[in-house]
C-alpha positions as CSV (number, residue, x, y, z in Angstrom):
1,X,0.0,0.0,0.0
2,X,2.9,2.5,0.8
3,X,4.6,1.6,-2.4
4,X,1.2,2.1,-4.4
5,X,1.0,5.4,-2.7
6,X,4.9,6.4,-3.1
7,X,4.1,5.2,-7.4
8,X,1.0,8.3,-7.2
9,X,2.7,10.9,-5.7
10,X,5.7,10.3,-7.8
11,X,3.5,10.4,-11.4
12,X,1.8,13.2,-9.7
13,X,5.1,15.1,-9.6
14,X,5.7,14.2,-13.3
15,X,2.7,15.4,-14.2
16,X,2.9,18.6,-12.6
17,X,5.9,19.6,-14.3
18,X,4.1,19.9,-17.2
19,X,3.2,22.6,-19.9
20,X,-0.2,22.7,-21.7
21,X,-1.8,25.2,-24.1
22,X,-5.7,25.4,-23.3
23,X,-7.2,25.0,-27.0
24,X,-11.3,26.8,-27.2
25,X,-11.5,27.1,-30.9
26,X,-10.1,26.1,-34.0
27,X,-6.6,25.4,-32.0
28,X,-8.6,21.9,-31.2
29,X,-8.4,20.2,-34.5
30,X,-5.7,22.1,-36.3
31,X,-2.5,23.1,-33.7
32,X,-0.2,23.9,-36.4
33,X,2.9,21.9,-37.4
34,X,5.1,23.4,-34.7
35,X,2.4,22.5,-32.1
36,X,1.0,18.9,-33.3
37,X,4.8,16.8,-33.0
38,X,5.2,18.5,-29.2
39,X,1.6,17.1,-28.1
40,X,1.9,14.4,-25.7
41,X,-1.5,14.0,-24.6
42,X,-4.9,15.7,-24.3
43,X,-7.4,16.7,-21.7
44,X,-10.6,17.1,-22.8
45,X,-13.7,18.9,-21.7
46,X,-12.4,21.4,-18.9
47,X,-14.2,24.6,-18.7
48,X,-12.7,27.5,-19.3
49,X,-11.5,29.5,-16.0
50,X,-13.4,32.4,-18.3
51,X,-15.7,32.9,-20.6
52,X,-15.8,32.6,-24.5
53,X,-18.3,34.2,-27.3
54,X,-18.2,35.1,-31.1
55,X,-16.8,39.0,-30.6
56,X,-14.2,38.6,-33.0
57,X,-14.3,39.0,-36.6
58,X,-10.7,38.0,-37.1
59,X,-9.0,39.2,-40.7
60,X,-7.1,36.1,-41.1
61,X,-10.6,34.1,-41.6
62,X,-11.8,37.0,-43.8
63,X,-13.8,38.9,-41.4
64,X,-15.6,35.5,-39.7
65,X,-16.6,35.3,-36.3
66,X,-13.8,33.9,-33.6
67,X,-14.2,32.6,-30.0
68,X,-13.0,35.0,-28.1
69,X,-12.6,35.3,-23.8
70,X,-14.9,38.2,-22.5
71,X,-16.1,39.5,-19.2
72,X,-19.7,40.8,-20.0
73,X,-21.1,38.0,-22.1
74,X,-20.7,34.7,-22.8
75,X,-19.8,31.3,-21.0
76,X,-17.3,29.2,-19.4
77,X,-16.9,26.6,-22.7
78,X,-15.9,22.5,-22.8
79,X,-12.2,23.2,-23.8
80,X,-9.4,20.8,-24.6
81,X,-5.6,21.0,-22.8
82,X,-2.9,20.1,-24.9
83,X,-0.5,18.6,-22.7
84,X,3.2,19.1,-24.3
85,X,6.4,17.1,-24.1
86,X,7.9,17.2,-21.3
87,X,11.1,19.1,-22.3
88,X,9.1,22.0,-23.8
89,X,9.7,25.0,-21.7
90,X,7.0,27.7,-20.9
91,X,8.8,30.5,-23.1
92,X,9.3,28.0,-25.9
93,X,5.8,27.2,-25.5
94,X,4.8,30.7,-25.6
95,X,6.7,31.2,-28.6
96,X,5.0,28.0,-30.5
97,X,1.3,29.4,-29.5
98,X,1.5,33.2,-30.5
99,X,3.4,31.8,-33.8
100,X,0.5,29.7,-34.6
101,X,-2.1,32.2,-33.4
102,X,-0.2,35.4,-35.7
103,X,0.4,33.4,-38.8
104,X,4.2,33.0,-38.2
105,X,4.8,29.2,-38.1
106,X,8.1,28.5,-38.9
107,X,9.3,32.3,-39.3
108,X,11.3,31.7,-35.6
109,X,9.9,34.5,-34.1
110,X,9.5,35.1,-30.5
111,X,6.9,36.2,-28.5
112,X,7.3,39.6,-26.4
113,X,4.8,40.3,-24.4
114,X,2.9,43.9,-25.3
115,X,3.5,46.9,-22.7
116,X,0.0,48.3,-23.6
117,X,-1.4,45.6,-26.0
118,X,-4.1,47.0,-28.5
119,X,-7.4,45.2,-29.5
120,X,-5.7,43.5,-31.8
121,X,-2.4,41.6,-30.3
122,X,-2.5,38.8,-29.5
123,X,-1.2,38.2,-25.9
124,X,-0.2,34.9,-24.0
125,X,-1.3,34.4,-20.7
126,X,-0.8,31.0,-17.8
127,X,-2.6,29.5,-15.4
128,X,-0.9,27.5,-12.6
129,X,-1.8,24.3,-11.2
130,X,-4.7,23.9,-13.7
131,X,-6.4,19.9,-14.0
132,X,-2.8,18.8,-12.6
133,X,-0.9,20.5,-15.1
134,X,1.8,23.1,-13.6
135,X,1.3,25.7,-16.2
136,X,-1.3,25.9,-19.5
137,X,-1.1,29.0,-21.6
138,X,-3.9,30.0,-23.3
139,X,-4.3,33.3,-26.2
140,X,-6.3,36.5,-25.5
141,X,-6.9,38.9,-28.2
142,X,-10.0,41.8,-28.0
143,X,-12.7,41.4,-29.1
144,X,-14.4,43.8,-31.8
145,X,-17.2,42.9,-32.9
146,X,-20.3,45.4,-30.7
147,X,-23.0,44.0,-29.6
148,X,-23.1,41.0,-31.7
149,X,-26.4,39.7,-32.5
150,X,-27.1,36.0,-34.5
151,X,-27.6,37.6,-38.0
152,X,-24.9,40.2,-37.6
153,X,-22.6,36.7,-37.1
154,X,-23.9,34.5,-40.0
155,X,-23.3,37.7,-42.3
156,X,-19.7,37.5,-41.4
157,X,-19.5,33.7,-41.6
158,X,-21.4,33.7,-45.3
159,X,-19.6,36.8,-46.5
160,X,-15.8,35.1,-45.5
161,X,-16.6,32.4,-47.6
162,X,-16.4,34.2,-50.9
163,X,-12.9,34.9,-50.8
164,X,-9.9,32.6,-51.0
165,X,-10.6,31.5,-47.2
166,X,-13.5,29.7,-48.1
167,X,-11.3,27.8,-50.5
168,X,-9.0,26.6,-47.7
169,X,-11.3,26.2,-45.4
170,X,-10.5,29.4,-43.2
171,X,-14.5,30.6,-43.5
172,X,-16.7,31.8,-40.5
173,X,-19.1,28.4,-41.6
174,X,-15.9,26.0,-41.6
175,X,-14.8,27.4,-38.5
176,X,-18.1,27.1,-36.5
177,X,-18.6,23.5,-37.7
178,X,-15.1,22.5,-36.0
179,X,-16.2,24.3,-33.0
180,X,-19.2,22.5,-33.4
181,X,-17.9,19.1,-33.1
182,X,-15.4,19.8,-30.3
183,X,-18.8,20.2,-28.1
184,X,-18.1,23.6,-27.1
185,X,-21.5,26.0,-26.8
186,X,-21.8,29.5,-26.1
187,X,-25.2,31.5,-25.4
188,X,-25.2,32.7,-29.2
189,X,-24.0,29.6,-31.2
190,X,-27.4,27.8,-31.5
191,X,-29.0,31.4,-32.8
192,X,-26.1,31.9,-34.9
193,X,-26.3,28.6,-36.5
194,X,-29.6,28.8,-37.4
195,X,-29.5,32.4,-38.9
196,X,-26.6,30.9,-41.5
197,X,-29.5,28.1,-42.2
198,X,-31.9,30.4,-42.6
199,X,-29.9,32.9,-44.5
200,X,-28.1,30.2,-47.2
201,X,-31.5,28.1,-47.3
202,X,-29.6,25.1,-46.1
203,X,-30.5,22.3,-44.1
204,X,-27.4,21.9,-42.0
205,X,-23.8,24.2,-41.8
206,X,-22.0,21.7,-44.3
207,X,-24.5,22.6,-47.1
208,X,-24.5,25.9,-46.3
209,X,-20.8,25.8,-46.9
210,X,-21.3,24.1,-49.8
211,X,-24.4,26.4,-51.2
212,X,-22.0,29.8,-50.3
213,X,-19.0,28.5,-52.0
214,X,-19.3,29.3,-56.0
215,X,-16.4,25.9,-56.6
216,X,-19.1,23.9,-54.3
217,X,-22.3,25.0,-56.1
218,X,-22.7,21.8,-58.2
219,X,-22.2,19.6,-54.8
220,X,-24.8,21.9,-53.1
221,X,-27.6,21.3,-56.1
222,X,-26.7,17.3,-55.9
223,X,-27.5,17.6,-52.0
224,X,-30.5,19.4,-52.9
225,X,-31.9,17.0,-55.6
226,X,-31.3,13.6,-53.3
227,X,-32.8,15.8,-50.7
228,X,-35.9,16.7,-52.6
229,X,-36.1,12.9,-53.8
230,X,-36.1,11.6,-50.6
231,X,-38.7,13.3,-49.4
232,X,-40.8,13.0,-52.2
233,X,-40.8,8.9,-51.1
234,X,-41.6,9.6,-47.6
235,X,-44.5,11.7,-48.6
236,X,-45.4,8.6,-51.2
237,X,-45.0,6.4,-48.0
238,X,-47.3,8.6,-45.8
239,X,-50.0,8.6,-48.5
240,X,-50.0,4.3,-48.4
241,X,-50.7,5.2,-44.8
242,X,-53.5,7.2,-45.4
243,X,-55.1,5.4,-47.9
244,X,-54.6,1.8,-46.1
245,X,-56.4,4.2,-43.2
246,X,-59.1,5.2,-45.8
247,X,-59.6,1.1,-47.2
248,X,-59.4,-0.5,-43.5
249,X,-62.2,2.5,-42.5
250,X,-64.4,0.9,-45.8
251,X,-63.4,-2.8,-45.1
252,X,-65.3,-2.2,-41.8
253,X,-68.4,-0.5,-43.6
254,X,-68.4,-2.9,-46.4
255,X,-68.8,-6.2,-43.9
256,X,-71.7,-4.2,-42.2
257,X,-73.5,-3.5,-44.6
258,X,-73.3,-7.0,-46.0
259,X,-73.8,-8.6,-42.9
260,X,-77.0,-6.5,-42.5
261,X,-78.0,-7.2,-46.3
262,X,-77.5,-10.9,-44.9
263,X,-79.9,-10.7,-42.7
264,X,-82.5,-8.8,-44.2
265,X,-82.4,-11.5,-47.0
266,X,-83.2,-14.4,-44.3
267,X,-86.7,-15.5,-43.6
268,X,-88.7,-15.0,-41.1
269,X,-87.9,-18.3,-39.1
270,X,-84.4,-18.1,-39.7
271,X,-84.3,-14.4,-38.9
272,X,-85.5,-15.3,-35.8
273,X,-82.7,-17.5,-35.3
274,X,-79.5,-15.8,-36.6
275,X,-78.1,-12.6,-35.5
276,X,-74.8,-10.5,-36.4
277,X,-72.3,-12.3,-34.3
278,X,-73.9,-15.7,-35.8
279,X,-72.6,-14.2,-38.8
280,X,-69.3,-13.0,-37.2
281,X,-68.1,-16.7,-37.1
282,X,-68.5,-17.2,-41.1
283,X,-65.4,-17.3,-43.1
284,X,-64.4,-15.0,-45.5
285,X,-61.4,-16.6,-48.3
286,X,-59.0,-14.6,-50.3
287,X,-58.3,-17.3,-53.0
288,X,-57.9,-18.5,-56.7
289,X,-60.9,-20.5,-58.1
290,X,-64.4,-21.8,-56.6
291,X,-64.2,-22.3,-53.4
292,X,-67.0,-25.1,-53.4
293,X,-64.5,-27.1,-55.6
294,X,-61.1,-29.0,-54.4
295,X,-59.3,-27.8,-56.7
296,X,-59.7,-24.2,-55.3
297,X,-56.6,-22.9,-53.7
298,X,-56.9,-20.9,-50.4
299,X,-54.2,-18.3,-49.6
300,X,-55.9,-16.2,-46.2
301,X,-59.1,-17.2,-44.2
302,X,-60.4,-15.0,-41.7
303,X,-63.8,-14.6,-40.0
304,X,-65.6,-11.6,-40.5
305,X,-65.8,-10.9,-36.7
306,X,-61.7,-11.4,-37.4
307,X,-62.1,-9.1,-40.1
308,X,-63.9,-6.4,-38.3
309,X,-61.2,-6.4,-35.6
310,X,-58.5,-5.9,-37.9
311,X,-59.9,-3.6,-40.0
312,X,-60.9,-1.3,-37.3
313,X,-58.8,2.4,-36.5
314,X,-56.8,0.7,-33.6
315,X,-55.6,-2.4,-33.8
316,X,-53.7,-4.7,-36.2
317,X,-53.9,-3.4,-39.9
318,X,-53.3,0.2,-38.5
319,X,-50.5,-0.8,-36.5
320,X,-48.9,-3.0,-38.7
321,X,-48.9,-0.3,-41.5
322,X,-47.4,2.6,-39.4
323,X,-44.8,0.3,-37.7
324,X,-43.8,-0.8,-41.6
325,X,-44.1,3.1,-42.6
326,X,-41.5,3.9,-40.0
327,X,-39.0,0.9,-41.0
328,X,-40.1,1.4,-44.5
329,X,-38.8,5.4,-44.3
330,X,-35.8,4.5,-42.5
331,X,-34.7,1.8,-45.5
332,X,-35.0,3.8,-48.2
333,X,-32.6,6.3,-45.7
334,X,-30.4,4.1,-44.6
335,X,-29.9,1.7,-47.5
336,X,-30.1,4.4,-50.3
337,X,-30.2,8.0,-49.4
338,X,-27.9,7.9,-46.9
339,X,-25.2,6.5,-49.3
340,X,-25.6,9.3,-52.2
341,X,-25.2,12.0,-49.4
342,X,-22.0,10.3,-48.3
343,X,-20.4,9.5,-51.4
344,X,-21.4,13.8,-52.7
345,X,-19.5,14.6,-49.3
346,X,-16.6,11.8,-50.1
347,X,-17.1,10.8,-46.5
348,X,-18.7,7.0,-45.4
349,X,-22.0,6.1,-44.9
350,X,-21.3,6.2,-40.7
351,X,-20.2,9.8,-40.8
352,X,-23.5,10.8,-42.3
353,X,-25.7,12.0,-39.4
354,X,-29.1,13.3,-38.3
355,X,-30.6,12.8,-34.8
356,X,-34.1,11.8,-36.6
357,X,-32.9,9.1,-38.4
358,X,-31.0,8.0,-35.1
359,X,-34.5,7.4,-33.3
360,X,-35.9,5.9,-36.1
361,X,-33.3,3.2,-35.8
362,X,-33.7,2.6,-32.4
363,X,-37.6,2.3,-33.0
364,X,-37.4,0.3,-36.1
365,X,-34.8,-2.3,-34.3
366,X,-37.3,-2.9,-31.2
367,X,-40.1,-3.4,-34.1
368,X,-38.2,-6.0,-36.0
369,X,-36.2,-7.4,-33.2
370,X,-38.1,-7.1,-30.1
371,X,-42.1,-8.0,-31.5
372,X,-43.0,-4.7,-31.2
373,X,-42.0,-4.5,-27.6
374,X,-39.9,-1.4,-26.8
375,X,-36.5,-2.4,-26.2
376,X,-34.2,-0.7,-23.3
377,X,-32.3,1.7,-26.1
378,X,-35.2,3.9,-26.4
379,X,-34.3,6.2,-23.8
380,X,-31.4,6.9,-26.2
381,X,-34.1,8.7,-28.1
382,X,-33.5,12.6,-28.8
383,X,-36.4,13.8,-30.4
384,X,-39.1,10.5,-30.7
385,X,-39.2,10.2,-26.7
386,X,-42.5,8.2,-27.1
387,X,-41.8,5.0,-25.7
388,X,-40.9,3.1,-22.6
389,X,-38.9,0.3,-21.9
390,X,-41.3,-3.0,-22.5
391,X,-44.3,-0.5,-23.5
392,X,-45.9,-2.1,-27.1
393,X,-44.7,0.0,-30.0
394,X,-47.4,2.3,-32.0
395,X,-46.8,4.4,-34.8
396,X,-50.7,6.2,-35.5
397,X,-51.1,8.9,-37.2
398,X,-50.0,11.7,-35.0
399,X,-46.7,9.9,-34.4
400,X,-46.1,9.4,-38.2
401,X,-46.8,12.7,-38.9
402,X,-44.4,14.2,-36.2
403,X,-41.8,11.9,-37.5
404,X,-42.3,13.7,-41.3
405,X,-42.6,17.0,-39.2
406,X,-38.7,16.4,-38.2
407,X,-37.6,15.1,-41.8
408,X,-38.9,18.0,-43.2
409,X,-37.2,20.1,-41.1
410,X,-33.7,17.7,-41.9
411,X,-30.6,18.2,-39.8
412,X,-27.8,17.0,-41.3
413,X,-24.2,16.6,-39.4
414,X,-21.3,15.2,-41.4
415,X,-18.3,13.7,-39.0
416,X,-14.9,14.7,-40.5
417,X,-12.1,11.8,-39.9
C-alpha cells in the first residue's frame, strides 16, 4: 500500500511539471505543425476559467466570427488542454502558441509580451496548477465585434466564404462546424447557427458551406436533388398510410352493410334465429378458383368478426402499417439516401448524421427485433421520446406525422475523420 502510494505521488510530480496550451476554438483540431509533433496528450472537456463568445471577426478568416474570452457576455466553454512534451519549456511554448495564433509558423519569431497591448495583439497568458498541469497558456486577443447579435454573425461567416478562405477552409461556416464538433457551446452559437441556415437556405452548416461556395455550387444542387427525392418517397409512403387508413375504414363498412343485407335477406324463421355475431363466425377466403371445388386454392381465411377487428382504426392493420411506414422510411434512408449523401460529401455512410434518423433506428430495431416490444435503447431517443422500456410499440397517425414534421425540417451533421 505505501509503495502504491509512493508510485501516485511520484506520477503526480511528473505530471505537474508539465506545460499545456488550453485549445477553445479552431486550435482543437488544427494546432499547427510546430504545435501537433510537441503534443503528448490531451485533456478534454475542462471549462474554461473564463468565458468565451463570437466577438471577433478575425481578418485572417476573412472577417468571420472567432471565440474569443470576454467579461460581459458569454460562457465558461468544454475546452481541450494540450499537454506538451515534457522538455518543452514555458517560453518556448509561448513562442509555438503566439506563432501559430499570428500566422508566423516557422518564421522563428518570439513572443514579447505587449506593454499596452491594442485590441488586436495577440497576448499569451498561464494559469498555474490547472487539471494537474503546472502551467497551460492560453491566447487572448479583443474582441471587436459590438453587440453581436445572431444575423450580424452569419453575415460575417457567409460573406468570408467568398474569398480565397472559403477555399482553404478558413471561413466563418468552416470554423463554427469545428467548433461544433469539439462540443463547445456558447449562449449565441445555437441562434447563430440557425441564422446561417436560414440565411443560405440550407439544411445543416456543411450545405451551407457548400451552397455559399461558387467551386461547391454543383455539390450543393446534388445535395439538394437527393434531398428533394427523398422526401418526395416519404411523402409517397405517408399517402400508403393514409389510404390503407381510408380502405381499413371501408373494409369495416363494407362487412356491415353486407352482414346487415344478410340478414334482411333471411326468412322470417331463420331471422328469428341468426343474429350478427352468428354471422361474425363465417369465413371469408382470399383465394384463386371456386371455393365449393377441391381444386380451389386458399391463400388467407379469416372470419368476418376477425375481419372487423383488424380492420378497425386501432388495432392490427393500422399498426402494422405505421410500424412498416416507420422501417419502411428508415430503409430507403439508410440503405439508399444515406449512401448518395456520403459519397457527394466523399465521406462513409457512418459519418452521415441526423438525430431523426438515429431514433428511427432505435424504434425500427425494437419493431423488427423485439415483437413490437420497446426495447431498453429507447431512452437513447433525442427527439421521438415516445416510448418506454417493455411498452408495445405504435406508430398512429399523429406519431407518423411528427416523424415527417422532423424530416422535413432535416438536420444533417457530417463527422470529419
Amino acid at each position: 500500500m505505501n509503495w502504491m502510494r509512493d508510485t501516485l505521488h511520484k506520477d503526480n510530480i511528473n505530471a505537474m511539471s508539465k506545460i499545456g496550451i488550453l485549445a477553445y476554438g479552431s486550435l482543437i483540431e488544427d494546432p499547427g505543425v510546430e504545435i501537433e509533433p510537441l503534443i503528448q496528450s490531451r485533456i478534454s472537456k475542462v471549462k474554461t476559467p473564463f468565458s468565451i463568445e463570437f466577438e471577433r471577426s478575425s481578418s485572417s478568416r476573412g472577417g468571420a466570427p472567432t471565440l474569443v474570452p470576454v467579461s460581459k457576455s458569454g460562457s465558461p466553454v468544454d475546452a481541450t488542454i494540450l499537454v506538451l512534451d515534457q522538455n518543452v519549456t514555458p517560453d518556448k511554448a509561448a513562442d509555438l502558441l503566439w506563432r501559430r495564433e499570428t500566422d508566423n509558423i516557422n518564421s522563428g519569431k518570439h513572443y514579447i509580451r505587449p506593454e499596452n497591448p491594442t485590441v488586436n495583439q495577440v497576448v499569451i497568458e498561464e494559469i498555474s496548477n490547472f487539471t494537474g498541469i503546472n502551467k497551460v497558456l492560453y491566447t487572448i486577443i479583443g474582441a471587436n465585434i459590438e453587440r453581436p447579435t445572431p444575423q450580424k454573425l452569419a453575415e460575417l461567416a457567409i460573406r468570408s466564404t467568398q474569398a480565397e478562405y472559403g477555399k482553404t477552409g478558413k471561413d466563418g461556416i468552416s470554423y463554427l462546424i469545428s467548433v461544433k464538433r469539439q462540443g463547445i457551446r456558447t449562449p449565441l452559437m445555437k441562434a447563430y447557427e440557425n441564422a446561417i441556415l436560414n440565411e443560405a437556405g440550407a439544411r445543416s452548416l456543411e450545405e451551407a458551406l457548400a451552397i455559399c461556395l461558387d467551386e461547391n455550387s454543383d455539390k450543393s444542387g446534388r445535395l439538394k436533388n437527393v434531398i428533394q427525392e427523398f422526401l418526395a418517397v416519404v411523402n409517397s409512403i405517408v399517402g400508403v398510410f393514409f389510404d390503407a387508413k381510408a380502405g381499413f375504414n371501408l373494409n369495416v363498412k363494407q362487412i356491415t352493410d353486407f352482414q346487415k343485407k344478410s340478414l334482411k335477406m333471411l326468412n322470417p324463421n331463420e331471422l328469428d334465429q341468426t343474429t350478427f355475431e352468428d354471422l361474425d363466425s363465417a369465413w371469408i377466403i382470399y383465394g384463386k378458383g371456386d371455393p365449393n371445388i377441391n381444386t380451389a386454392q386458399s391463400f388467407h381465411h379469416t372470419t368476418q368478426r376477425e375481419f372487423k377487428i383488424r380492420n378497425s382504426e386501432f388495432d392490427g392493420n393500422s399498426k402494422f402499417v405505421g410500424n412498416m411506414c416507420l422501417i419502411a422510411i428508415y430503409q430507403f434512408w439508410d440503405d439508399k439516401y444515406r449512401n448518395q449523401i456520403a459519397n457527394i460529401f466523399e465521406v462513409k455512410k457512418s459519418q452521415v448524421k441526423s438525430d431523426i434518423f438515429g431514433d428511427l433506428r432505435l424504434i425500427r430495431h425494437s419493431i423488427i427485433h423485439h415483437n413490437g416490444v420497446a426495447k431498453g435503447d429507447v431512452n437513447k431517443c433525442k427527439l421521438l421520446n415516445w416510448f418506454k422500456p417493455n411498452e408495445e410499440i405504435l406508430i398512429d397517425q399523429e406519431k407518423l406525422l411528427q416523424i415527417v414534421s422532423h424530416i422535413n425540417r432535416l438536420k444533417l451533421e457530417i463527422e470529419r475523420a
